[in-house]
Structures are given as structure tokens and as C-alpha cells.
PAMARKE-951256 format. One record per residue: x, y, z of N, C-alpha, C, O, CB in turn; residue in one letter. Coordinates in steps of 0.05 Angstrom, whole numbers, plus 5000, padded with zeros to 4 digits. Glycine has a CB too. Layout:
BEGIN
XYZXYZXYZXYZXYZA ...
***
This chain:
BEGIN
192634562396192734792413190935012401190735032377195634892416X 189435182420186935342404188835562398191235562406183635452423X 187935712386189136012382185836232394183436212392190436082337X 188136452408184636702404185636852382187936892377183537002436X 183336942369183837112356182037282361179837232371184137052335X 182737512354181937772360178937922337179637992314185037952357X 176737942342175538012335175238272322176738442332174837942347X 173438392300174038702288173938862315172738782334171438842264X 175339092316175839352342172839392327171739392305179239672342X 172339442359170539752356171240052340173340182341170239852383X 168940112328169940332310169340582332168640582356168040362277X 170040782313169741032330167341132332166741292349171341242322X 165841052316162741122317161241032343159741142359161140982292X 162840642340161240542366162040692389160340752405161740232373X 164640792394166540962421164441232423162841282441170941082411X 164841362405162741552407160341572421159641732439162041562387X 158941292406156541382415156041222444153741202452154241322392X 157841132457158240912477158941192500158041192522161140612469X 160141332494162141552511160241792518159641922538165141692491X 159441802491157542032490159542332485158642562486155842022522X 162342252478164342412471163942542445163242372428166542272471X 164142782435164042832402166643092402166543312412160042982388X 169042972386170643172384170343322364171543532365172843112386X 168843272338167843362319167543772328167043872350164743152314X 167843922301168744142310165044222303163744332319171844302294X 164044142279161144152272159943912277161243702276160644202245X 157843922283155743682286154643572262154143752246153343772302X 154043242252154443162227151343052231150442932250157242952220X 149743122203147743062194147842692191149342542178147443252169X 146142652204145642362203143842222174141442262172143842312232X 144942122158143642002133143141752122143741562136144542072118X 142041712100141841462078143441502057142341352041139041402065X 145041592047144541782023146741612007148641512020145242162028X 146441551975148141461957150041641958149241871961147141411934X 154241561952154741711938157141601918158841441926155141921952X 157041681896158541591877161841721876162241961873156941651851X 163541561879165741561882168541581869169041341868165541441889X 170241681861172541661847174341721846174741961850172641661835X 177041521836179341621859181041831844182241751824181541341871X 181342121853182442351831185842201819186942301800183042741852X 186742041828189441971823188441751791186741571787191341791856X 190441881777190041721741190241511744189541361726192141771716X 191341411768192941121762189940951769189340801750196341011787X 188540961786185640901793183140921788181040861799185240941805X 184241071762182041291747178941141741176741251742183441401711X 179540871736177340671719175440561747173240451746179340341700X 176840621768175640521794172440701797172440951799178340601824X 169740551798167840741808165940691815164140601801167240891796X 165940721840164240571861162140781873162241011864166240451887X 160340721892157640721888157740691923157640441925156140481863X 157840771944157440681977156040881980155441071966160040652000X 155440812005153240962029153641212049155241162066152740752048X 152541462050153741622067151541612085149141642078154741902056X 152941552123151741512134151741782148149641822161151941282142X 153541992150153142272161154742382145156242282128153842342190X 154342642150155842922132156043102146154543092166154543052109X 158443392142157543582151159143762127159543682104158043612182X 159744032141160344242119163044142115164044202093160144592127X 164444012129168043922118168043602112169843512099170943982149X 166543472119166743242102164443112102162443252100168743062109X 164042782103162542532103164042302107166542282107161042502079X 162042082112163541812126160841652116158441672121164541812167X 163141412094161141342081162341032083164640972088160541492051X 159740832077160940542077161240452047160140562028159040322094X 163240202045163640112025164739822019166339762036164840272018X 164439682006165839332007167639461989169239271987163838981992X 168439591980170839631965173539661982174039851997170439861947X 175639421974177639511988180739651979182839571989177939292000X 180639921958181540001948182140261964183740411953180439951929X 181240331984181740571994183740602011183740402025179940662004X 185640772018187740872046188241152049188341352034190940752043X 188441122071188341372079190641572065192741472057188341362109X 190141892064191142082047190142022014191042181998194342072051X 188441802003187641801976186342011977185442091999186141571965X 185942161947183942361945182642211923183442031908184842681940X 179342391928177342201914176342471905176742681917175241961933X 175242451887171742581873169342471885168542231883171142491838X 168442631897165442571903164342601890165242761874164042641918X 160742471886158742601878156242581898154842381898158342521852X 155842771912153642731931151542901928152043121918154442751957X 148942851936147542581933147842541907148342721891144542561942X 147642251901148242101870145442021871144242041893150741801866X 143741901843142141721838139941901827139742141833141641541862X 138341811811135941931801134842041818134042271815134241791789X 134541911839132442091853133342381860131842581860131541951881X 136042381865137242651876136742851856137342851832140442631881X 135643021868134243291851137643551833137943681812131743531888X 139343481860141843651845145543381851146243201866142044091872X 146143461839148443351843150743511851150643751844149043231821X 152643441864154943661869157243421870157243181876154643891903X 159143621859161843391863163843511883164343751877163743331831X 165143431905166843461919169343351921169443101923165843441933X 172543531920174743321928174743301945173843511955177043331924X 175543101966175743081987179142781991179942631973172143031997X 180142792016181942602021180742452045179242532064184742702026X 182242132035180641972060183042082089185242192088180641512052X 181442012111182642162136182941882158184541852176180342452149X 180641672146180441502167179241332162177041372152179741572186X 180241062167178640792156178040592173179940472184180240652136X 176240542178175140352195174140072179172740092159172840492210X 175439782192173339562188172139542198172739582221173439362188X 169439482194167039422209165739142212164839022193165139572199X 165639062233163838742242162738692214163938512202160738772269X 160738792201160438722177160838682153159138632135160038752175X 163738682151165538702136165338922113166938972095165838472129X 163738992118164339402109166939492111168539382127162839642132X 167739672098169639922105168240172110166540272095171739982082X 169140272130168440612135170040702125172240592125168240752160X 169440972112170841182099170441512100168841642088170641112076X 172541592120172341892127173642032116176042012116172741962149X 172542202104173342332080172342562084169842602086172542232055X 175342862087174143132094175243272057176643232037176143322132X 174043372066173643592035175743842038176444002055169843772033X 176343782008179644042001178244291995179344502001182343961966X 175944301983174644561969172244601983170744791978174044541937X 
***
């Protein structure tokens, strides 16, 4: 007997940009940008990962990652932009808000900023 199974949902990015809807209160800079990651809770402390921010704005970013260590309400340390090339570094707390799987077996990670 076959089974269906259900394929990854569409994320909210794809709904978005399919709708042409943006409930967003600021409009988010579209990017490449490294950013280095880490989770402020001690118990996770050794965890430090390295994903992709694909937009930003002044209250958060939404970044991808194969790491599957994240849920929502974690607070993290940012460091954005990360990498030599980046001329300044800044570190941000921020909590995750929203997690998406993605067809590619990515995780999305939305993450608005406490400070």
C-alpha cells in the first residue's frame, strides 16, 4: 500500500513573495552576508556556527543554517557581518522568532534583536 507523504511547506518567504504581501513594519535589506553565531545560554556555550544572512533590517535578520540546534525563543549572540573581509564587526543579542525548513534542507532563522 503507497503512503503520500507530505513534502517541506512553503516558507514564508516563498508566501510573501508569491502574495506580494509584506507585514514587516520596516523593509529588509536583501543580502549575502556571513554571520557568526552563538547561543547566549551557558549550557550551549561551545556551539559556534557560521550561516548566511539573506536579509536584515534595524530589528532583526533571517539567516540560513544546516545546524539543527536552534528553537524558537533561544537567544543568540550575533556577529554581523563576520569574516575578514568585513571592514567592522558588531555583535548583536537577538532571540530566534521563527524557524523555517527549507526544500533544501536548510533551516531558516528569524531572529529580532533585544538591544
Amino acid at each position: 500500500m503507497a503512503t503520500a507523504t507530505a513534502g517541506p511547506k512553503e516558507t514564508d518567504e516563498e508566501k510573501r513573495e508569491a502574495t506580494g504581501v509584506e507585514a514587516r513594519k520596516r523593509r529588509r535589506l536583501r543580502v549575502s552576508l556571513p554571520v557568526q553565531v552563538q547561543p547566549f545560554d551557558a549550557r550551549f556555550a561551545d556551539i559556534l556556527d557560521v550561516g548566511e544572512v539573506t536579509d536584515f533590517s534595524r530589528e532583526g535578520l533571517y539567516f540560513l543554517t544546516c545546524m539543527p540546534h536552534y528553537f524558537t525563543g533561544m537567544r543568540l549572540i550575533l556577529k554581523f557581518p563576520y569574516g575578514e573581509k568585513a571592514s567592522a564587526h558588531k555583535k548583536f543579542l537577538g532571540t530566534v522568532v521563527r524557524m523555517e525548513e527549507r526544500r533544501d534542507g536548510t533551516q531558516g532563522v528569524a531572529v529580532q534583536f533585544l538591544l
